[in-house]
C-alpha positions as a Markdown table, in Angstrom:
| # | Residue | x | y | z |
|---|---|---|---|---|
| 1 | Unk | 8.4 | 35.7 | 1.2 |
| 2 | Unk | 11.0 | 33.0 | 2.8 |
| 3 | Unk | 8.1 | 31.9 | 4.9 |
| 4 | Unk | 5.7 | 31.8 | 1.9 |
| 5 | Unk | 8.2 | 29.2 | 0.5 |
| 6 | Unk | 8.7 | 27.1 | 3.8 |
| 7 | Unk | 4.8 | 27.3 | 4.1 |
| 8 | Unk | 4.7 | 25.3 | 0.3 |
| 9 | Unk | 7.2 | 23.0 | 0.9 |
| 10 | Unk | 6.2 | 21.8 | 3.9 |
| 11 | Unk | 2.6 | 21.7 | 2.2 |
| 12 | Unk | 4.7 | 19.4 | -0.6 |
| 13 | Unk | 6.3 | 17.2 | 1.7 |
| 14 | Unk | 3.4 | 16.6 | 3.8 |
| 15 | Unk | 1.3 | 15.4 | 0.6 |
| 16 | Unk | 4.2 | 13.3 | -0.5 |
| 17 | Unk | 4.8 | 11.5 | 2.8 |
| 18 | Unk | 0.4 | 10.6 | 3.7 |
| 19 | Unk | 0.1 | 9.3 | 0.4 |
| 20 | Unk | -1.5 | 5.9 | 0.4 |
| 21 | Unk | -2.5 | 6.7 | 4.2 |
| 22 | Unk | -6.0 | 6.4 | 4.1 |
| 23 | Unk | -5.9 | 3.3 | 1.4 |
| 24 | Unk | -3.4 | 1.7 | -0.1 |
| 25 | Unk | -3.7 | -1.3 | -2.6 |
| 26 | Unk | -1.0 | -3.0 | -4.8 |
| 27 | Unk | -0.3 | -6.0 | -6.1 |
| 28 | Unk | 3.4 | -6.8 | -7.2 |
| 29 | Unk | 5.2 | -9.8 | -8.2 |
| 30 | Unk | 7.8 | -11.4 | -6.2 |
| 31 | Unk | 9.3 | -13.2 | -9.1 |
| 32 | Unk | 12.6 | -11.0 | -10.6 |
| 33 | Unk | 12.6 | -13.5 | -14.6 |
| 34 | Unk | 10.1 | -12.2 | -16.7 |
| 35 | Unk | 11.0 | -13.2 | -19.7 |
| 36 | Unk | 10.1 | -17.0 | -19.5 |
| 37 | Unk | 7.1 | -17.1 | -17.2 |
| 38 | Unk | 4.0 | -19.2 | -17.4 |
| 39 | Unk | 1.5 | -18.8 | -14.8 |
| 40 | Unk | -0.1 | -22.4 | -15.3 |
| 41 | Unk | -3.2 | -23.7 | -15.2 |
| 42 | Unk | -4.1 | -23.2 | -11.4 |
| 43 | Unk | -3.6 | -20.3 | -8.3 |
| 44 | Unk | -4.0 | -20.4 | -5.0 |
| 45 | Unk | -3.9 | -17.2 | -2.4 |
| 46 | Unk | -2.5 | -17.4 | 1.3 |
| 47 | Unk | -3.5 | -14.9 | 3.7 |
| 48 | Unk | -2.0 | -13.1 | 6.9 |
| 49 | Unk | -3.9 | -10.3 | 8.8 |
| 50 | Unk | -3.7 | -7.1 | 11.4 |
| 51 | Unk | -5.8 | -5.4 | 13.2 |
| 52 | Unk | -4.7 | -2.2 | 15.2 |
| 53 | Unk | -1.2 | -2.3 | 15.2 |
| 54 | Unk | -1.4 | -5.3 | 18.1 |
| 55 | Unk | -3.0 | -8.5 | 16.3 |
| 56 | Unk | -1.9 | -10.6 | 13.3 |
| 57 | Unk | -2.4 | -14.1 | 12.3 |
| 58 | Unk | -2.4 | -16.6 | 9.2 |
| 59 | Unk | 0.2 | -18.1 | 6.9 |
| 60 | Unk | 1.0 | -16.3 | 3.4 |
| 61 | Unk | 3.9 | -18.4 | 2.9 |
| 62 | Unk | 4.1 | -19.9 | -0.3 |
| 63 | Unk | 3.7 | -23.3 | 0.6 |
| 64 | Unk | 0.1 | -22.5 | 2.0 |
| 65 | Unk | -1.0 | -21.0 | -1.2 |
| 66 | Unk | 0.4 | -24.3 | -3.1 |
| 67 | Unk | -1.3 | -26.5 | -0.7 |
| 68 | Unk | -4.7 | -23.7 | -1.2 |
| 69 | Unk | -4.3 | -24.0 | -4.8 |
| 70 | Unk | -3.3 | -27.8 | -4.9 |
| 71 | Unk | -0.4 | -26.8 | -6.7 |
| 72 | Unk | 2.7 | -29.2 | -6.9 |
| 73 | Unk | 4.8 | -27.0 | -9.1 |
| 74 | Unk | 5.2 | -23.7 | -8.1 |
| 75 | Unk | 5.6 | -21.2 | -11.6 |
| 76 | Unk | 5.1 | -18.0 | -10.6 |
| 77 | Unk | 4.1 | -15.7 | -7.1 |
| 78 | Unk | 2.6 | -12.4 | -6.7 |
| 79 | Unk | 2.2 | -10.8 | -3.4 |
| 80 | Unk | -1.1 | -8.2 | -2.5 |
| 81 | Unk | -1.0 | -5.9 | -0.2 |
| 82 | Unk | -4.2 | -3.7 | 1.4 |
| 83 | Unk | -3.8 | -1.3 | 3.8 |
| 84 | Unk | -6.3 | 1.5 | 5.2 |
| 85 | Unk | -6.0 | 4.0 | 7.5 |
| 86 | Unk | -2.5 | 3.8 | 8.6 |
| 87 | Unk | -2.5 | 0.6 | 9.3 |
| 88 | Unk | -5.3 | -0.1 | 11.5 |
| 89 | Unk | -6.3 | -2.8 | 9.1 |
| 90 | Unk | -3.8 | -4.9 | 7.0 |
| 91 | Unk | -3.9 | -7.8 | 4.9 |
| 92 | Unk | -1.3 | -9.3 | 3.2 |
| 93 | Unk | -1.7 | -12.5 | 0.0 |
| 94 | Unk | 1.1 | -14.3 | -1.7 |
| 95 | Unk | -0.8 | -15.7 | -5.4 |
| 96 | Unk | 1.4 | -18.5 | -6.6 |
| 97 | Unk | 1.0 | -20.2 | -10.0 |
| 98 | Unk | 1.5 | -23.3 | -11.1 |
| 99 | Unk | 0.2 | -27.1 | -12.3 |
């Protein structure tokens, strides 16, 4: 019996801890004031990527996706995040807002 119950929670704990392993895709925002915001009337998206664990380029800064958007005041920014099978692939976008 006590190794019927190790058995399941390991079986539990494994589930819990691969979740998201295979694919995982969320979009979040990095601004913490809710309660005023305005998103304005453009976006723009900044990118950075990896590949295998061993290469990543681009610029997700903020400034890039301004410049991207041709945004000169920043209102909000979200960030995006896409990951598949443990990593292998990555990408990561910071959205910004703004006029």
């Amino acid at each position: 019996m006590k190794n019927k119950y190790f058995f399941c929670l390991f079986c539990i704990l494994t589930a819990i801890s691969v979740q998201g392993c295979a694919y995982y895709h969320v979009q979040e925002p990095l601004d913490i004031n809710y309660e005023n915001t305005s998103l304005g009337s453009k976006h723009g998206t900044a990118n950075s990527w990896s590949v295998l664990w061993l290469f990543s380029w681009g610029d997700r800064g903020t400034r890039a996706a301004a410049k991207n958007g041709g945004i000169t005041t920043i209102t909000h920014a979200d960030t995006e995040i896409k990951i598949v099978l443990f990593g292998l692939y990555m990408r990561f976008t910071t959205v910004v807002y703004g006029d």
